[in-house]
DSSP file (Angstrom, degrees, kcal/mol; ACC not computed):
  #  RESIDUE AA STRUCTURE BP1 BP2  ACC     N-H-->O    O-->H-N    N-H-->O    O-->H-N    TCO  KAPPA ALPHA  PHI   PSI    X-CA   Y-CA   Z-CA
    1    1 A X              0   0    0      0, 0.0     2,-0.6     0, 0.0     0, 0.0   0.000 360.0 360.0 360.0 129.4 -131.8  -54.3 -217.5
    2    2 A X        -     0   0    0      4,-0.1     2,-0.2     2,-0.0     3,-0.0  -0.320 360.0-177.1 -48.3  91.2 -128.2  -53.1 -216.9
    3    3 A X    >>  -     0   0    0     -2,-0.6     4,-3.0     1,-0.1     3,-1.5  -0.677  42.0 -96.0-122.0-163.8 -127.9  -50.2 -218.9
    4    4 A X  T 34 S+     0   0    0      1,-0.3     5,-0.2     2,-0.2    -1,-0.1   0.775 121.2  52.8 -81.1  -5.8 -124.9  -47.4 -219.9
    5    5 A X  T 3> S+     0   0    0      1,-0.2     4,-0.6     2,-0.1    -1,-0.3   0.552 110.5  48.0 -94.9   7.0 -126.2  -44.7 -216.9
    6    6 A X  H <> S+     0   0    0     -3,-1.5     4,-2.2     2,-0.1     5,-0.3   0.694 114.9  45.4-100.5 -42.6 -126.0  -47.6 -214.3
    7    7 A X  H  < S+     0   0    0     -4,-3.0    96,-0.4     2,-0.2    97,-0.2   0.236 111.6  50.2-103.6  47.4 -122.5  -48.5 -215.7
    8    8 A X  H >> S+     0   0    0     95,-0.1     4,-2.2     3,-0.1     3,-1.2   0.512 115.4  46.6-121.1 -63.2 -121.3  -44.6 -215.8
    9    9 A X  H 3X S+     0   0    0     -4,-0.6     4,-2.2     1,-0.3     5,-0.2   0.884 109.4  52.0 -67.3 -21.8 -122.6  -44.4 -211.9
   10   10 A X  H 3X S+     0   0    0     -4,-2.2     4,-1.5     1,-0.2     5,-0.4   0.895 112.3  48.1 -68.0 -40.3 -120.8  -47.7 -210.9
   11   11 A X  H <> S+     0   0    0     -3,-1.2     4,-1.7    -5,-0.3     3,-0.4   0.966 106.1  60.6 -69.5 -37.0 -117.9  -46.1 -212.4
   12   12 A X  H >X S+     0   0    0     -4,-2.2     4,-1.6     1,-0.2     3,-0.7   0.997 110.6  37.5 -31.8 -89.5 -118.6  -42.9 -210.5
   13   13 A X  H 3< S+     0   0    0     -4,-2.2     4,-0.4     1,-0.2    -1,-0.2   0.664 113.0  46.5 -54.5 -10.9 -118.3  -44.3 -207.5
   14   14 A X  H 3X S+     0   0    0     -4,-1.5     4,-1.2    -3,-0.4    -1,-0.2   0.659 113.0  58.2-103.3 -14.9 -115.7  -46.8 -207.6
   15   15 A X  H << S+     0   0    0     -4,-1.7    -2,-0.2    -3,-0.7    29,-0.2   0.666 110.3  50.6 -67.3 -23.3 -113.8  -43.6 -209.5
   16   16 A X  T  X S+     0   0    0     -4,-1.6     4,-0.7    -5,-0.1    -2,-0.2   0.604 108.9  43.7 -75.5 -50.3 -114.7  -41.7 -206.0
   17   17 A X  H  > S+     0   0    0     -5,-0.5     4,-1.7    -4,-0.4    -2,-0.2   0.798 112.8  51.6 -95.5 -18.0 -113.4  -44.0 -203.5
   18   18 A X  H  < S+     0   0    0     -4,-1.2    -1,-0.1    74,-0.2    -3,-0.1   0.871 117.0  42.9 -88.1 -14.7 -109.9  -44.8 -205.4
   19   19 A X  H  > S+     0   0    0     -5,-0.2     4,-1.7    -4,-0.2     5,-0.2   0.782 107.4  56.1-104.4 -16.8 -109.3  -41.2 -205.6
   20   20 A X  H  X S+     0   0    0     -4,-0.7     4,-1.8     1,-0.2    -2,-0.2   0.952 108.9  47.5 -46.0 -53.7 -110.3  -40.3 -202.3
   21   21 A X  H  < S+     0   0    0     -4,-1.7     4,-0.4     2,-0.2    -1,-0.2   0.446 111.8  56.1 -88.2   4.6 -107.6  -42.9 -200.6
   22   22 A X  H >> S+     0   0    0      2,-0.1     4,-1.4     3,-0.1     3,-0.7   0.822 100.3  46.2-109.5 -15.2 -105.3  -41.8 -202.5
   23   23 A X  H >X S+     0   0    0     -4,-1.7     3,-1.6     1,-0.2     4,-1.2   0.945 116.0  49.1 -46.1 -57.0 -105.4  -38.6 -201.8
   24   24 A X  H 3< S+     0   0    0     -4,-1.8    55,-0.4     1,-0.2     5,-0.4   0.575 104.3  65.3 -10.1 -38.1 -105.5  -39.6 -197.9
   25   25 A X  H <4 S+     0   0    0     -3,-0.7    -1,-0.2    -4,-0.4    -2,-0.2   0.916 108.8  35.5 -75.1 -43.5 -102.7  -41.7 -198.9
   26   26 A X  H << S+     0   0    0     -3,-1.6    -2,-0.2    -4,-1.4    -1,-0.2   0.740 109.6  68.7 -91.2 -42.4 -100.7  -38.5 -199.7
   27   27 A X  S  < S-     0   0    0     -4,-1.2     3,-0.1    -5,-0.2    52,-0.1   0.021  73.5-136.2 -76.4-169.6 -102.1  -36.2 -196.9
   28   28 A X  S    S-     0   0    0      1,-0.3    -1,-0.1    49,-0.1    -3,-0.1  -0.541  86.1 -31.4-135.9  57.2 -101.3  -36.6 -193.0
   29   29 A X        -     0   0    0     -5,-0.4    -1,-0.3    48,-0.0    49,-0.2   0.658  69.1-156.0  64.2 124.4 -105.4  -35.8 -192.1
   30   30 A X        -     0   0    0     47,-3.0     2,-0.3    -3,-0.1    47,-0.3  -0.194  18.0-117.4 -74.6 179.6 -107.9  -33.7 -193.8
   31   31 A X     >  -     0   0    0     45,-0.2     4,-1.6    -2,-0.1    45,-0.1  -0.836  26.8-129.4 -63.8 147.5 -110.9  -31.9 -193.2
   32   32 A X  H  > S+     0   0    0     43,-0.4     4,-0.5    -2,-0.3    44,-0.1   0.473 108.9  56.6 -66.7  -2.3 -113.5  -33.1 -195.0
   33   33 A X  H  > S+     0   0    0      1,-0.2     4,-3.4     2,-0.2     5,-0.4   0.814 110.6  49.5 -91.3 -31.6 -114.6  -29.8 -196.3
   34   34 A X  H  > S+     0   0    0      1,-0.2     4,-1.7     2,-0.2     5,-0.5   0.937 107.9  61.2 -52.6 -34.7 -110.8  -29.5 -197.8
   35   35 A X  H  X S+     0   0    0     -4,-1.6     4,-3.2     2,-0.2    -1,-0.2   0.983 111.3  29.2 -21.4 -79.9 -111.7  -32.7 -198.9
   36   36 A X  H  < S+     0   0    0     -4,-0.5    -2,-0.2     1,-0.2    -1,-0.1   0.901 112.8  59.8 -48.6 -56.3 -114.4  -31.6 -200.9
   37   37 A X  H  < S+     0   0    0     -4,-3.4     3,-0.3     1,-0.2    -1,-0.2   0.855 118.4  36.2 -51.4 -49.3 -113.2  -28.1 -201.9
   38   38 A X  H >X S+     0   0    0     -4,-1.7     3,-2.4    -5,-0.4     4,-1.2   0.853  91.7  86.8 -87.0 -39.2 -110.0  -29.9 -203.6
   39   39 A X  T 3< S+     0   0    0     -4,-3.2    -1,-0.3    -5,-0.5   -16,-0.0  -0.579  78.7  65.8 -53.0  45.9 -111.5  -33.4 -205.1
   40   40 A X  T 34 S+     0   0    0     -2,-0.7    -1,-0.3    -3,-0.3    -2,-0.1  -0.503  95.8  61.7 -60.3 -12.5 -112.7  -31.7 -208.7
   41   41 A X  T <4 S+     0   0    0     -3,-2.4    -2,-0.2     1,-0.1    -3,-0.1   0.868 112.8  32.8 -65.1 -43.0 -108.9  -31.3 -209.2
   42   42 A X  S  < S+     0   0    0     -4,-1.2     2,-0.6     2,-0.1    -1,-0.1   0.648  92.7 110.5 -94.1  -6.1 -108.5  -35.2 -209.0
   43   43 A X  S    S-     0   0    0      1,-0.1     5,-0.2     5,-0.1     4,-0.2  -0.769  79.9-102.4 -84.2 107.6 -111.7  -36.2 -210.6
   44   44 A X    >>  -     0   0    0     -2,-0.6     4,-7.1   -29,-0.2     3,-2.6   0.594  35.7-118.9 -47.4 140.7 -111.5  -37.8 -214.2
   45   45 A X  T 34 S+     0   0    0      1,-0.2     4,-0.4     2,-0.2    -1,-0.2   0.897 101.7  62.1 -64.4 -21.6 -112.5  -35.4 -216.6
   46   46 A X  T 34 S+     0   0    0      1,-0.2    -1,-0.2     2,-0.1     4,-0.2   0.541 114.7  33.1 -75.1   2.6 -115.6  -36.9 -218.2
   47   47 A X  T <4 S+     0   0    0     -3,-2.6     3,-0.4    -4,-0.2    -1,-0.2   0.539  92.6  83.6-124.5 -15.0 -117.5  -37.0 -215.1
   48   48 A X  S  < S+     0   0    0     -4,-7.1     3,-0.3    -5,-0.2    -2,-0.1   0.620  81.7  78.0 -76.9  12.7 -116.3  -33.8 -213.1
   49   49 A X  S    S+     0   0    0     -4,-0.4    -1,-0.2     1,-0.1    -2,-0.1   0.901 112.0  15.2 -27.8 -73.1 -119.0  -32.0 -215.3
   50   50 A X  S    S+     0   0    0     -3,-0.4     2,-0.4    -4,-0.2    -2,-0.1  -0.247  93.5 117.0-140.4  79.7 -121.6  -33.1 -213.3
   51   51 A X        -     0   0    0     -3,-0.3     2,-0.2    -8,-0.1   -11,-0.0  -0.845  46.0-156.7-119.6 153.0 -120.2  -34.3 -210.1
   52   52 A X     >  -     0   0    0     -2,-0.4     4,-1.7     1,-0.1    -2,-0.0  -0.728  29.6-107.9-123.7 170.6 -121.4  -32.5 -207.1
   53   53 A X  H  > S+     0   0    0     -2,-0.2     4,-1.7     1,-0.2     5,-0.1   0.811 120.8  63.8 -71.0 -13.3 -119.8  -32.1 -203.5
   54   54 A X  H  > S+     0   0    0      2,-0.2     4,-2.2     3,-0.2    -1,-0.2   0.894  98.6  50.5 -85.0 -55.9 -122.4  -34.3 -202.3
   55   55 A X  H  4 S+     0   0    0      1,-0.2     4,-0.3     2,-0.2     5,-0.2   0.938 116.0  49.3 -46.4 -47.1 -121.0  -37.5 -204.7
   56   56 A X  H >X S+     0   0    0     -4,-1.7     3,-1.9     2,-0.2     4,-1.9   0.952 113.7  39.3 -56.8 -48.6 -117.7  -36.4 -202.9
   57   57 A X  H >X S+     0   0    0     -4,-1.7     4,-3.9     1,-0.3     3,-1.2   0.998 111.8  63.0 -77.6 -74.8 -119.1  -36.3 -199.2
   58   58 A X  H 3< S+     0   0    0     -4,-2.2    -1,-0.3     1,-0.2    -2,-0.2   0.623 109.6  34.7 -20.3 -22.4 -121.2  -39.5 -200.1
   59   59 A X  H <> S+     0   0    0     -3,-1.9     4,-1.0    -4,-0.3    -2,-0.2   0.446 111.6  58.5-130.3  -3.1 -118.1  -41.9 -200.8
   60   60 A X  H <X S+     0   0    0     -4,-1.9     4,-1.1    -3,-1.2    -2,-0.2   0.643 110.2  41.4 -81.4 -36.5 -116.2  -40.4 -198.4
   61   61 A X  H  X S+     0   0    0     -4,-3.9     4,-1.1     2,-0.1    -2,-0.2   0.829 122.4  45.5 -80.1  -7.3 -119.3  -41.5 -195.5
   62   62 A X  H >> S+     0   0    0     -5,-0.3     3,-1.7     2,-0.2     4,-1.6   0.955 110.9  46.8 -66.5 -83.6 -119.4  -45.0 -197.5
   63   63 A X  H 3<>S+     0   0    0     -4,-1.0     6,-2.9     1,-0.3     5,-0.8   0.670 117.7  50.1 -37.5 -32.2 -115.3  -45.4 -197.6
   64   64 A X  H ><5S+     0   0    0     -4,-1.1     3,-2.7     4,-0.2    -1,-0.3   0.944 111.8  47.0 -85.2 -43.1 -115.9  -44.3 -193.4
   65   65 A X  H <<5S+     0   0    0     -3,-1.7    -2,-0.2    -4,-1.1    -1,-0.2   0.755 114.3  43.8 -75.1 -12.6 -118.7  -47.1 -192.8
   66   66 A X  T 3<5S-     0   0    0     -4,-1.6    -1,-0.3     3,-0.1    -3,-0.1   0.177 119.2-110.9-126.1  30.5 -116.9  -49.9 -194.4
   67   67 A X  T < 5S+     0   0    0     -3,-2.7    15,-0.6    -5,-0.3    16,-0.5   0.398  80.7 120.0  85.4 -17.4 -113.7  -48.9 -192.7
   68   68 A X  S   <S+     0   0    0     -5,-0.8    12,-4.2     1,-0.2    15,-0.4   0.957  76.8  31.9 -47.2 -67.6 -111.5  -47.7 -195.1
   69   69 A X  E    S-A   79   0A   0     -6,-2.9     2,-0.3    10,-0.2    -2,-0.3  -0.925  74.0-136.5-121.6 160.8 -111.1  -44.3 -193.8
   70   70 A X  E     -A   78   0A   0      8,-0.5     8,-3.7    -2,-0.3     2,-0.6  -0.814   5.4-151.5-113.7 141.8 -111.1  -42.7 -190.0
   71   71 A X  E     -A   77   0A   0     -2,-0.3     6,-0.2     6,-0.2     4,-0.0  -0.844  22.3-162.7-111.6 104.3 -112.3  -40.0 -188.2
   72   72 A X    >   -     0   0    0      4,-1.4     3,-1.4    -2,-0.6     4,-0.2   0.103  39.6 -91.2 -70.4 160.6 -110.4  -38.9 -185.3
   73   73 A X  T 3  S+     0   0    0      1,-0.2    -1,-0.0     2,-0.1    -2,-0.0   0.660 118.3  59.7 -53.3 -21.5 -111.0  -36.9 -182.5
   74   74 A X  T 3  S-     0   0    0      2,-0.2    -1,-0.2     0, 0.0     3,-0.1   0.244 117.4-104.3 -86.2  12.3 -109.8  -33.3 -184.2
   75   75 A X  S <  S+     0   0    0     -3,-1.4   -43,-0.4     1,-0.3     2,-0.4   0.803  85.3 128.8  88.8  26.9 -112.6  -33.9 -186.9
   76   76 A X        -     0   0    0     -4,-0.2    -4,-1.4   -45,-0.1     2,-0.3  -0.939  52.4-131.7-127.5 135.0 -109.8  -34.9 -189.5
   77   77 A X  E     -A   71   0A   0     -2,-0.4   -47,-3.0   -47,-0.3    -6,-0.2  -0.763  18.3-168.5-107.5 167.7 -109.9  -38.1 -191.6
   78   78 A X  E     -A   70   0A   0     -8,-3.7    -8,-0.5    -2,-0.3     2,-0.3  -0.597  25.8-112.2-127.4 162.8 -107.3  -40.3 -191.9
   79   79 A X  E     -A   69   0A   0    -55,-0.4   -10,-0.2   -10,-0.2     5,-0.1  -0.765  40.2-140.6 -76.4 158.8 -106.8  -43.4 -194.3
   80   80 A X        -     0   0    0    -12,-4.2    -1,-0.1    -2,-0.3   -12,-0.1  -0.082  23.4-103.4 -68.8-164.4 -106.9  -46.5 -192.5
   81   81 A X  S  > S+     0   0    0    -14,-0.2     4,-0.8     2,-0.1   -13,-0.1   0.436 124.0  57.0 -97.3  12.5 -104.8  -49.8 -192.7
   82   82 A X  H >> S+     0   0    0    -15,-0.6     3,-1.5   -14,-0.2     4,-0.6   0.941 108.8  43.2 -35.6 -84.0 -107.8  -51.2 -194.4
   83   83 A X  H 34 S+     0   0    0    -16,-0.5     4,-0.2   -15,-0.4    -2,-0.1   0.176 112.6  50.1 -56.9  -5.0 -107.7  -48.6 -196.8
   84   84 A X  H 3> S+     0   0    0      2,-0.1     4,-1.3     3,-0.1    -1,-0.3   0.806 106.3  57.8 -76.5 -40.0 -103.8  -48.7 -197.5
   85   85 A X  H <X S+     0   0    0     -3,-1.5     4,-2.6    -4,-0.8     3,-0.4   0.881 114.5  40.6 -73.2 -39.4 -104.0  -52.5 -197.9
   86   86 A X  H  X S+     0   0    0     -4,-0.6     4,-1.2     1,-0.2     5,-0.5   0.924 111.7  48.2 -49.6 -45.3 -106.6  -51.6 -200.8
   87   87 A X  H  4 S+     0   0    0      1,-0.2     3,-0.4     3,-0.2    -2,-0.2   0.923 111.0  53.4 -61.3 -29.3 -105.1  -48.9 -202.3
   88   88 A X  H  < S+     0   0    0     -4,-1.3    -1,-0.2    -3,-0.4    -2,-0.2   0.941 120.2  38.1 -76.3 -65.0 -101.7  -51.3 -202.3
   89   89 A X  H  < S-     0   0    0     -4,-2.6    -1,-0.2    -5,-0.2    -2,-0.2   0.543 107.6-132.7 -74.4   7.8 -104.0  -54.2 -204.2
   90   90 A X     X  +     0   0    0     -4,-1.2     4,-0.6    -3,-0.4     3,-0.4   0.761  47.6 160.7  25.1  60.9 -105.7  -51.7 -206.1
   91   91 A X  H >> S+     0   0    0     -5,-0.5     4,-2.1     1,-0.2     3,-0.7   0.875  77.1  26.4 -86.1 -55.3 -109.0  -53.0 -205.4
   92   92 A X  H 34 S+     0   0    0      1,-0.3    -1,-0.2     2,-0.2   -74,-0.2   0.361 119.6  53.9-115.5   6.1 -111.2  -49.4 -206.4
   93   93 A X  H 3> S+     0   0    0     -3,-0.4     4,-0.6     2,-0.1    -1,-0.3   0.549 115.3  46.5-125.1  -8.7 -108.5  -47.9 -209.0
   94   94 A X  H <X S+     0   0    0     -3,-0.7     4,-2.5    -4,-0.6    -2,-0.2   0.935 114.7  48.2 -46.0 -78.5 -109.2  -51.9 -210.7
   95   95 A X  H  X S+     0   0    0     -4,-2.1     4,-1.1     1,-0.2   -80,-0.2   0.491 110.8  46.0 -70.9  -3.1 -112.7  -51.4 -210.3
   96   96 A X  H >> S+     0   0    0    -82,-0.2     4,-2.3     2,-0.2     3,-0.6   0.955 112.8  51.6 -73.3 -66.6 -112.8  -48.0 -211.9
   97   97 A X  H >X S+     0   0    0     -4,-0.6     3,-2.6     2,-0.3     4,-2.4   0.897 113.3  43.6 -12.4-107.0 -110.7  -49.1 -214.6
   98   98 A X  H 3X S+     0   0    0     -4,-2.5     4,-1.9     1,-0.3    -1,-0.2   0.667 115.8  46.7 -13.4 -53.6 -113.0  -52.2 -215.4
   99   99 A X  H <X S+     0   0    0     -4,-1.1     4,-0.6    -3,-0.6    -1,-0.3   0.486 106.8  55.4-106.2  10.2 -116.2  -50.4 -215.1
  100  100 A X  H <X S+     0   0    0     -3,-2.6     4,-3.3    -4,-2.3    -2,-0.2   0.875 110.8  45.9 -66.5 -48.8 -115.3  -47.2 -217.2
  101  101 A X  H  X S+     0   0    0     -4,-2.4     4,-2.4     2,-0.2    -2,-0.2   0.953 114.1  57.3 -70.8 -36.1 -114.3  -49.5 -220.2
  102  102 A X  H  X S+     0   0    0     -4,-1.9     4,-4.2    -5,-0.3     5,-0.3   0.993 108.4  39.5 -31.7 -73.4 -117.6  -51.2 -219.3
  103  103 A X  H  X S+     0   0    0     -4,-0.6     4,-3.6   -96,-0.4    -1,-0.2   0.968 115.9  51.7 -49.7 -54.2 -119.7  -48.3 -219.6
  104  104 A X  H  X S+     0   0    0     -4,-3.3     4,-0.7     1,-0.2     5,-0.3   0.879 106.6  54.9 -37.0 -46.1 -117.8  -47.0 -222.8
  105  105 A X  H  X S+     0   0    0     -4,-2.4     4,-2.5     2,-0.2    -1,-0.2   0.880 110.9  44.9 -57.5 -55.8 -118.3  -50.3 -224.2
  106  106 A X  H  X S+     0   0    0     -4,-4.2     4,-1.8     1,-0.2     5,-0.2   0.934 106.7  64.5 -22.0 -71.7 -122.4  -49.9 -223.5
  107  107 A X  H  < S+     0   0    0     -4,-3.6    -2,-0.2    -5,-0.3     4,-0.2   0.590 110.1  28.2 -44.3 -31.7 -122.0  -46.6 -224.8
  108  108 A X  H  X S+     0   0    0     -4,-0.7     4,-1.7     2,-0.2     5,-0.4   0.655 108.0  66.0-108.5 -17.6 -121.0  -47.7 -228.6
  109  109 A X  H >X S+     0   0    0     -4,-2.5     4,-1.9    -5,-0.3     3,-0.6   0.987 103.8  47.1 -73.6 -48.9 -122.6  -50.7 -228.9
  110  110 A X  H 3< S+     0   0    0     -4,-1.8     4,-0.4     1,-0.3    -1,-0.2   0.878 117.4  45.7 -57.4 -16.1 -126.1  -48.6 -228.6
  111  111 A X  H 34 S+     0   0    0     -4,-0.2     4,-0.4    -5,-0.2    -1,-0.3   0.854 115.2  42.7 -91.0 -10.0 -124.7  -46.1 -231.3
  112  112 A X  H <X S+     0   0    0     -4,-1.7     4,-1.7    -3,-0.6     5,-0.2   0.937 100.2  84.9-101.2 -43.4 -123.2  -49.0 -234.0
  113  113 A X  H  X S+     0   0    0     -4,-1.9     4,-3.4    -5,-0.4    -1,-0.1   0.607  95.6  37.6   7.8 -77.0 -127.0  -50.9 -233.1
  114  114 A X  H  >>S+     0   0    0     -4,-0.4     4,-1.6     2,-0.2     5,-0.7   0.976 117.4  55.7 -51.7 -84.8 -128.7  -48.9 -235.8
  115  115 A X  H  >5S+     0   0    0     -4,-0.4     4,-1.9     1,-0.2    -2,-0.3   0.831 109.3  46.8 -11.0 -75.9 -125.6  -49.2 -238.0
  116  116 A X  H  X5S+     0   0    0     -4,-1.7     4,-1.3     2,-0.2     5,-0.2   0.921 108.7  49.3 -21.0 -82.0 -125.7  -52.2 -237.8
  117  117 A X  H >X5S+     0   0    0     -4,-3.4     4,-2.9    -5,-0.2     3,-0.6   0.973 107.3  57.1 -41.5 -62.0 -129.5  -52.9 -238.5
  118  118 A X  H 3X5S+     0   0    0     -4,-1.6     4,-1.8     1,-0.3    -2,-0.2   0.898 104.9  48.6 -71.2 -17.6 -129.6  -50.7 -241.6
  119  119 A X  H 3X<S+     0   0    0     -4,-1.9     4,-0.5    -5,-0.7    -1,-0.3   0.666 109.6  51.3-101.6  18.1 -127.1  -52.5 -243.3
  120  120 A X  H <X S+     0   0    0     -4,-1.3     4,-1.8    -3,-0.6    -2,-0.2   0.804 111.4  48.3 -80.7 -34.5 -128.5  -55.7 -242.6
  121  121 A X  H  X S+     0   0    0     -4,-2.9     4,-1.9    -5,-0.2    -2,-0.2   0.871 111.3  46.4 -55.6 -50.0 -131.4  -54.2 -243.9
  122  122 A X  H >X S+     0   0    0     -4,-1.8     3,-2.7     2,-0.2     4,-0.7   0.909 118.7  52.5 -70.5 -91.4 -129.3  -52.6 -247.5
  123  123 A X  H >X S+     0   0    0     -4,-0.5     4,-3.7     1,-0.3     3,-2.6   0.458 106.2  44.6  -8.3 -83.8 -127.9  -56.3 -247.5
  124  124 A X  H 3X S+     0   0    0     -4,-1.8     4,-2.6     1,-0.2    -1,-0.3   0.832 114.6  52.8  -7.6 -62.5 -131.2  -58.2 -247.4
  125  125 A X  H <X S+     0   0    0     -3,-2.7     4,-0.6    -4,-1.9    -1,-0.2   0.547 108.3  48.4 -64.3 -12.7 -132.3  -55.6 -250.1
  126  126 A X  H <X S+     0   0    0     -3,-2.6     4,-0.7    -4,-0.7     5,-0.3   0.768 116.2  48.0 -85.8 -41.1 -129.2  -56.4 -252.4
  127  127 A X  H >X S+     0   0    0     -4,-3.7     3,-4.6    -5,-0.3     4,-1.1   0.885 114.9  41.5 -65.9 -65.9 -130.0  -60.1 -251.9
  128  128 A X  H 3X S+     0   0    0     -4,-2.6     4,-4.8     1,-0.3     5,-0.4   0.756 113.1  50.8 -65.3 -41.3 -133.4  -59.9 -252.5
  129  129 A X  H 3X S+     0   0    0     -4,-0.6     4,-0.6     1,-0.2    -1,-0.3   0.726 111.0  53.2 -64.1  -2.0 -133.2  -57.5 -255.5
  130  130 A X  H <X S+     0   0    0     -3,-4.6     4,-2.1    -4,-0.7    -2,-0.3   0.845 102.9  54.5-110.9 -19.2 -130.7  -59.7 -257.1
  131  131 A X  H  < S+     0   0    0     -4,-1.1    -2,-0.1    -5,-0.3    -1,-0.1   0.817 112.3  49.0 -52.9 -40.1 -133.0  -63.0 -256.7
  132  132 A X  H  < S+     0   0    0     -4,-4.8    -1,-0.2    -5,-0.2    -2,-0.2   0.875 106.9  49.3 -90.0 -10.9 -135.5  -61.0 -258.6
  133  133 A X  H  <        0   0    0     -4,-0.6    -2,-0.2    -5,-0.4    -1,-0.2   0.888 360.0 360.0 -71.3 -45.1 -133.4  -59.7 -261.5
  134  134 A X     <        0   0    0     -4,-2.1    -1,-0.2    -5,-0.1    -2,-0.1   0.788 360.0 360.0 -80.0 360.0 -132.3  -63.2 -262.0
């Protein structure tokens, strides 16, 4: 079952790779530890609580495998022209988007749930008390 901590990390990550390229977008090659060191600046505030450099360093070796960004011979990455022609269609800043409200959405439907139940429950108990009064 899909639940709201699967669609907080799905947000995580696609929240990871769109601010990663664009930072890239911005720069003219990083290091990756500047990378790291600087990414809690740019990270949405409800998750840079408990986001580690290791989430960073993780979607930055993803974002490297599947071509997005390059690593050069001075150790410095680069965006690609994959990874401008996403960032242009906003493919990851979409999917952030999309699976944040997701996750929110998760997130209150388990708190109104209960809410819910008991006053179907008070209801039920009006009907029924008024069937027996009458």
């Amino acid at each position: 079952m899909y639940s709201a901590t699967d669609a907080l990390q799905i947000y995580r990550n696609n929240h990871f790779y769109a601010v990663i390229l664009e930072y890239l977008a911005k720069k003219d090659g990083i290091h990756p530890d500047d990378l790291i060191r600087y990414s809690p600046k740019l990270i949405h505030k409800e998750i840079s609580w408990n986001s580690y450099s290791t989430d960073v360093s993780d979607s930055l070796f993803y974002l490297i495998c599947i071509g997005l960004v390059d690593v050069r011979e001075n150790k410095l990455v680069y965006i690609s022209k994959a990874g401008i022609e996403s960032l242009q269609k906003g493919t990851y800043q979409q999917l952030a988007n999309s699976s944040y409200f997701n996750y929110r959405s998760m997130k209150y439907s388990r708190t109104v749930l209960p809410l819910t139940i008991t006053s179907l429950v008070i209801a039920l108990t009006a009907l029924v008390l008024n069937f027996i009064r009458d």
